[in-house]
Each structure stands twice: as C-alpha cells, then as structure tokens.
C-alpha positions as CSV (number, residue, x, y, z in Angstrom):
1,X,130.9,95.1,109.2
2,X,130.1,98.4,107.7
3,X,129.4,101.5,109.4
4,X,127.2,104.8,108.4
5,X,128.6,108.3,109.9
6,X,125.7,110.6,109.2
7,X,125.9,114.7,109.4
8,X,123.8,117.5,108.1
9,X,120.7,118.0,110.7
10,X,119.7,121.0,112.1
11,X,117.2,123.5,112.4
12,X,116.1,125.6,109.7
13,X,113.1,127.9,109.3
14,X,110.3,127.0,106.9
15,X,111.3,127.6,103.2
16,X,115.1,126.7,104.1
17,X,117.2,124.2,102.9
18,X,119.9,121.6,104.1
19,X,121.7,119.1,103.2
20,X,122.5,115.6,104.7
21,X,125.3,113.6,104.1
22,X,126.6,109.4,104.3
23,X,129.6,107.8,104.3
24,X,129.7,104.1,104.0
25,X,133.2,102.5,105.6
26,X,134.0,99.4,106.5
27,X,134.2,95.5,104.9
28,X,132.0,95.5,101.4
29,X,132.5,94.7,98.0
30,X,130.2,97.6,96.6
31,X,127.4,99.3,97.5
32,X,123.9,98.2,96.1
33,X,121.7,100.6,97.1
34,X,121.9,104.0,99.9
35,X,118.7,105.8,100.9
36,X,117.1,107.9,103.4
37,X,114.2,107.3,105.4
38,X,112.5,109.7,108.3
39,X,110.6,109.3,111.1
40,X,107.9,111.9,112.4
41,X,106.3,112.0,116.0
42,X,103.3,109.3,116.0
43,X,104.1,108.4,112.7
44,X,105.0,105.2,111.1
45,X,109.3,105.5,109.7
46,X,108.9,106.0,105.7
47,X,111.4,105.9,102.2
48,X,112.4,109.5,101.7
49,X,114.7,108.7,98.8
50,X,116.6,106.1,97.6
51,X,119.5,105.1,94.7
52,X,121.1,103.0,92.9
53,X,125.0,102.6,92.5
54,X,123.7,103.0,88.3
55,X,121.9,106.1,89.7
56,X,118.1,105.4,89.6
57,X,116.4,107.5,92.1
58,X,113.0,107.0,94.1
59,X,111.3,109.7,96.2
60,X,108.3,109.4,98.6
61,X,105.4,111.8,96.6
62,X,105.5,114.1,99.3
63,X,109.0,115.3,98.6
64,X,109.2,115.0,94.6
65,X,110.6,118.2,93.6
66,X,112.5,119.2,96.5
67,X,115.0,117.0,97.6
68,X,117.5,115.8,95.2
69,X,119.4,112.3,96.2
70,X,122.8,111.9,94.9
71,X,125.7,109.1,95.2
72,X,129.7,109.6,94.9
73,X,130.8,106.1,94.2
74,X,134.5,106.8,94.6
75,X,133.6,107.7,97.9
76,X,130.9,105.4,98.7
77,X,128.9,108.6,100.1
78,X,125.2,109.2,99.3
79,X,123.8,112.9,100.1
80,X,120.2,114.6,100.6
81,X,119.6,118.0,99.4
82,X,116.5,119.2,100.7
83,X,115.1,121.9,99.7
84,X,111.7,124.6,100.3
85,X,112.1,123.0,103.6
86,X,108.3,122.2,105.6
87,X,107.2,121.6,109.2
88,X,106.0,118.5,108.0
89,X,109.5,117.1,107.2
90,X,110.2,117.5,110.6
91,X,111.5,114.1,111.9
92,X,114.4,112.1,112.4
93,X,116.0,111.0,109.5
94,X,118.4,107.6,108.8
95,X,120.6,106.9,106.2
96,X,120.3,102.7,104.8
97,X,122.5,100.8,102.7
98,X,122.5,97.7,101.2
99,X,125.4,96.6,100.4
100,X,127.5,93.2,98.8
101,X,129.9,91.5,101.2
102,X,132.1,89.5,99.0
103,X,130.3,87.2,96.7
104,X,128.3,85.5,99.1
105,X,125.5,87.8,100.7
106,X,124.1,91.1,100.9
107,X,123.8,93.2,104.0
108,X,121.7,96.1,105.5
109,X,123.1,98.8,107.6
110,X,121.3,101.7,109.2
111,X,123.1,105.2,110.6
112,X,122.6,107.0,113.9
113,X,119.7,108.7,113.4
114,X,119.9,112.9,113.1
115,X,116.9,115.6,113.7
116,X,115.6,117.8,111.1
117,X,113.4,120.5,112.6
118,X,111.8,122.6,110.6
119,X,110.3,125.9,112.2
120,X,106.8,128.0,111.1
C-alpha cells in the first residue's frame, strides 16, 4: 500500500504564488509517474501537470508557463510551483502516482485533496 501526504494549499491573492508538495511512502518498487490534477466548482477534475521518474513534464495549456513540476527521486517527492497565481485556478487540487509494486503490477494512488483559493 502506498500513501500520499499532500501540503502547500492556501490562500493567496491574484498574481501570488505557492507551492505544493508530495511525498510518496509506503510498499513500491519505484515510482512511474506523480502528477497533479484540480478540481473547480461545476467543473469536470483535469491533468494540471504531470512527470516522469526520467523527468518529462506535461502541463494542461492553461497553466504552461506558470507552474513548474518537479520530482526528487531520492525522496520519492514530486512538487508544484505555481506561479502568477489566477482565480481561475481556484480548486481543489490532488496529487496521483503510479507506481511499480514489485515486478508484478502497477498501481494508482491519489492524495487527500487540498484547496487552492485564489482571491481578485
């Protein structure tokens, strides 16, 4: 079993910045793949950002150029720097890995959920 201790929410005005944060713990042989995804009032949860353990990044368009998604291996951790922070990236936002267990199967995990508000 693995587990996902998220921190890093908060409120911050328009233009601000923050920084989220994932540890992955538990029974795995090595981490495949750690992302973020978010999910806004009366909207449908989306792929913030996702990478690799080789580091190959994805980003959803809307936040290319202002959040950066990074991965300490050593300590299986995966981190969201956000940046020029909007109102529109208000949600709540969970941390996803995918992970090998042994030699046998893959696995995915999700985090507790944390809010990002961002004020006008």
């Amino acid at each position: 079993q693995v587990q996902l201790v998220v921190s890093g929410g908060g409120l911050v005005q328009a233009g601000g910045s923050l920084r989220l944060s994932c540890a992955a713990s538990g029974s795995f042989s090595r981490i495949n793949t750690m992302g973020w995804y978010r999910q806004a009032p009366g909207k449908q949860r989306e792929l913030v950002a996702d990478i690799t353990n080789g580091g190959i990044t994805k980003y959803v368009d809307s936040v290319m150029g202002r959040f950066t998604i990074s991965i300490d291996n050593a300590k299986n951790t995966v981190y969201l720097q956000m940046n020029s922070l909007k109102p529109e990236d208000t949600a709540v936002y969970y941390c996803n890995a995918k992970v090998l267990q042994g030699i046998v199967y893959t696995a995915n995990y999700w985090g507790q959920g944390t809010q990002v508000t961002v004020s006008s």
